[in-house]
N, C-alpha and C positions, 0 to 999 in steps of 0.2 A: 177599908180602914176609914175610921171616921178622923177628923180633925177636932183636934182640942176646942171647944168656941170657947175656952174663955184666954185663949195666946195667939192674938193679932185681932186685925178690925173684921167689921162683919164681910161676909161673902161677897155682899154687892158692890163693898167699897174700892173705888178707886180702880174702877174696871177689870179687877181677881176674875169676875163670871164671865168676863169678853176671854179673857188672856189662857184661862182655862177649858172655854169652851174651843179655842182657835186650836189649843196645843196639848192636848190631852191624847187625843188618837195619835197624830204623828208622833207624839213621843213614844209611847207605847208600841208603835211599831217597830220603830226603832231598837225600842229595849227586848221586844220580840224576838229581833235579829240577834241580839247579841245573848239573849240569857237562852232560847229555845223554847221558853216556856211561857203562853199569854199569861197564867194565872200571876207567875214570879213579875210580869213585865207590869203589869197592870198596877202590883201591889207595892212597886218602888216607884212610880211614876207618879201613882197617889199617894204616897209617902212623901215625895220631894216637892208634891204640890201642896201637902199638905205647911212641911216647915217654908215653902214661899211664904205660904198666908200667912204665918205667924211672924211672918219677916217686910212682907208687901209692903211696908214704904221703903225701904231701904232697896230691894230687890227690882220694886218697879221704877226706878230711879236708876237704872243700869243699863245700860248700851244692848243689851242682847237678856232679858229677862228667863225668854225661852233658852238661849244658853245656859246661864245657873241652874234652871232645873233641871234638865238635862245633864248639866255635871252632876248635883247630886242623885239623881237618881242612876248615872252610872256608878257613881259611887255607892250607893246600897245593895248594887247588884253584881257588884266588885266583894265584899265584903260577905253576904248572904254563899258566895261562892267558895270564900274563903273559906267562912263561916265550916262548911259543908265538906269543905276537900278535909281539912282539920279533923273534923269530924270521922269520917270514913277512915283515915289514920288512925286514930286514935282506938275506934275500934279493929279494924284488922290489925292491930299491933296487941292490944290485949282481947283477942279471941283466943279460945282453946281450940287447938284443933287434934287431934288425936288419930293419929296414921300410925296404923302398927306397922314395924320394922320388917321387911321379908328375913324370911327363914333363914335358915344356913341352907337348906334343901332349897329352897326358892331362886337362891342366888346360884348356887351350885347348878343346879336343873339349866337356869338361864343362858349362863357363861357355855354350859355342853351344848345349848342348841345351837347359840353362837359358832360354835366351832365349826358345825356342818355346815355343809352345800346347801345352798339355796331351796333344791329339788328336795334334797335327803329329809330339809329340815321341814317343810313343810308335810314331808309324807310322813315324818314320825308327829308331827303336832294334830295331824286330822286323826292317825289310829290310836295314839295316846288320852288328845285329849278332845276330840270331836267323837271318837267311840267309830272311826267309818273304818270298815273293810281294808284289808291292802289289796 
């Protein structure tokens, strides 16, 4: 993901290439840990690097700068999950799925094999419906 160049100062300003080069990896690993995924950890790490830079005087004026990113990049990785559970709801809630009902024989057949003995009921399921010898 690229960053806007024209929302915040240029790259080199104000030591962004130190603070980024220093904390790009371990952030990312981190968000490794917690989403499972490098491609997803990478692409909110550089997301949250990215609104740094469009914020860097303000951000780099903060007691723990590598904290702020690090929230917001758990924060889009919070959200991207939400994003996604919602998603999967929404579709298995309007899927069609079409299971046809058991018979009246189906159910009937069932309940009679239930009735029998363990032995009985397996010797009638192998000659009925495995087709084997008694």
């Amino acid at each position: 993901m690229e960053c806007p160049s024209d929302s915040g100062p240029p790259a080199g300003a104000g030591g962004f290439d130190e603070f980024y080069a220093a904390y790009f990896r371990p952030l990312t690993v981190q968000l490794f840990a917690y989403t499972g995924d490098m491609a997803a950890a990478q692409d909110v790490v550089q997301e949250a690097f990215c609104r740094a830079l469009a914020r860097w005087k303000r951000v780099a004026e903060l007691g723990d700068p590598a904290g702020w990113v690090r929230r917001v990049a758990w924060n889009l990785a919070t959200s991207r999950w939400r994003r996604a559970r919602t998603a999967m709801a929404f579709a298995r809630r309007h899927r069609e799925e079409h299971v046809a009902a058991p018979s009246p024989d189906r159910v009937a057949l069932a309940q009679a094999l239930s009735r029998l003995p363990e032995q009985q009921r397996r010797a009638v399921i192998l000659h009925y419906l495995a087709d084997l010898p008694i």
